[in-house]
C-alpha positions in Angstrom: 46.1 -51.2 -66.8 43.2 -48.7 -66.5 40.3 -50.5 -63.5 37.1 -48.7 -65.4 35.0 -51.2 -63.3 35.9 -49.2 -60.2 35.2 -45.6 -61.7 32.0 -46.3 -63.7 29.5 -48.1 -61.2 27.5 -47.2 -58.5 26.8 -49.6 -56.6 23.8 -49.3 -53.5 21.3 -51.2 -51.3 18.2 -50.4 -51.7 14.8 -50.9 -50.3 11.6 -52.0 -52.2 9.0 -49.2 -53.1 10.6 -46.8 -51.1 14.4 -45.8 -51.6 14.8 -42.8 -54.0 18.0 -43.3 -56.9 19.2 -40.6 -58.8 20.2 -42.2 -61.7 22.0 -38.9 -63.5 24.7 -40.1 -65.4 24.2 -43.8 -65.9 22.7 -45.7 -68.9 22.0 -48.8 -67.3 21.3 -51.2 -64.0 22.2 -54.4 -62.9 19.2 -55.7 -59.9 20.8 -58.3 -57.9 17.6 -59.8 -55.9 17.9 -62.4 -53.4 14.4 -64.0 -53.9 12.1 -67.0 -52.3 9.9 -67.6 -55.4 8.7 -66.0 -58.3 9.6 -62.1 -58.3 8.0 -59.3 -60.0 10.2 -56.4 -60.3 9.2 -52.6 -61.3 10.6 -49.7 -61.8 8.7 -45.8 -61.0 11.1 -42.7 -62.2 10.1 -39.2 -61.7 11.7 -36.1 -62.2 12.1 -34.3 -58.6 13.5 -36.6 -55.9 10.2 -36.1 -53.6 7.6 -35.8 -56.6 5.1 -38.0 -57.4 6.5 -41.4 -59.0 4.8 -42.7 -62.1 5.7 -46.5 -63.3 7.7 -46.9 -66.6 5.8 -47.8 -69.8 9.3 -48.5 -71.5 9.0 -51.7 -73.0 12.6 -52.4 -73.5 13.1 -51.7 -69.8 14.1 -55.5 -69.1 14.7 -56.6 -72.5 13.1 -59.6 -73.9 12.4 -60.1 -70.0 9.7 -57.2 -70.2 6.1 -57.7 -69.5 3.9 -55.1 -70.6 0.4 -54.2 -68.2 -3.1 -53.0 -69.8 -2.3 -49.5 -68.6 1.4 -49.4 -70.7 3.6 -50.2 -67.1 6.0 -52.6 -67.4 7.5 -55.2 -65.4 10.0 -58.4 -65.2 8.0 -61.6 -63.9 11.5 -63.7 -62.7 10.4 -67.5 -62.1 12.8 -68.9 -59.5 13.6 -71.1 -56.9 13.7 -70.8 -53.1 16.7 -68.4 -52.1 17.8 -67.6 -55.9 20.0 -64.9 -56.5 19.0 -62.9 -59.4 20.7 -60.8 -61.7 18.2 -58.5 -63.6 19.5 -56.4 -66.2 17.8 -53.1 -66.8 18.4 -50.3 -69.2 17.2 -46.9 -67.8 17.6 -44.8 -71.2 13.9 -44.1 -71.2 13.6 -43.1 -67.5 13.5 -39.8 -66.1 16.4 -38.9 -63.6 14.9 -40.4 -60.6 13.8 -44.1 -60.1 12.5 -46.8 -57.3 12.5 -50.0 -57.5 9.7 -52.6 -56.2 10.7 -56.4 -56.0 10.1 -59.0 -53.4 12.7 -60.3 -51.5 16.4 -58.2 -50.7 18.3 -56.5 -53.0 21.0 -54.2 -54.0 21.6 -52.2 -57.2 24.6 -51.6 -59.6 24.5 -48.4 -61.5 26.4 -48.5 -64.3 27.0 -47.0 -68.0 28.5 -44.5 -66.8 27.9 -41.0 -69.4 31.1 -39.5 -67.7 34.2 -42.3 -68.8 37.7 -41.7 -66.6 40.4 -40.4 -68.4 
């Protein structure tokens, strides 16, 4: 039996507003976000790791989860409980090759999607 699980993801933590993910390859995220209340996430994609990020006016970003700002950003509002774990599904078609995250609380991401499948 063939593990694809182990060959198609990438998984990494990551720090809010700040950590750089090159995202070649993969379709899609899974957010897992520890969180103390209600959490906002956002994503900001570029197309050089060190240029100037812009947030993502893809409004199937998060799905039916997407909230869409005045300006065209978009964003997940996640209402939840003290200490929740959250699994936020993401879809990163529309982005450009380099994203960053922004949530409150800790979390850690799970590239996946892969464009390249094992053999």
């Amino acid at each position: 039996m063939k593990r694809e699980l182990l060959e198609n993801v990438k998984v990494l933590p990551v720090t809010s507003g700040s950590t750089v993910i090159d995202r070649a390859g993969f379709l899609s995220a899974v957010l897992g976000v520890t969180a103390t209340g209600a959490t906002t996430v956002t994503v900001a994609h570029c197309d050089t790791e060190d240029g100037t990020f812009e947030p993502v006016k893809d409004t199937r970003l998060f799905g039916d989860g997407t909230k869409v700002a005045d300006d065209g950003s978009v964003s997940a509002v996640i209402p939840t409980e003290a200490d929740d774990l959250l699994n936020v599904g993401i879809d990163l078609v529309g982005c450009k090759q380099f994203i960053q995250f922004t949530a409150a609380g800790a979390f850690a991401l799970a590239l996946g999607d892969s464009i390249a499948q094992p053999v």
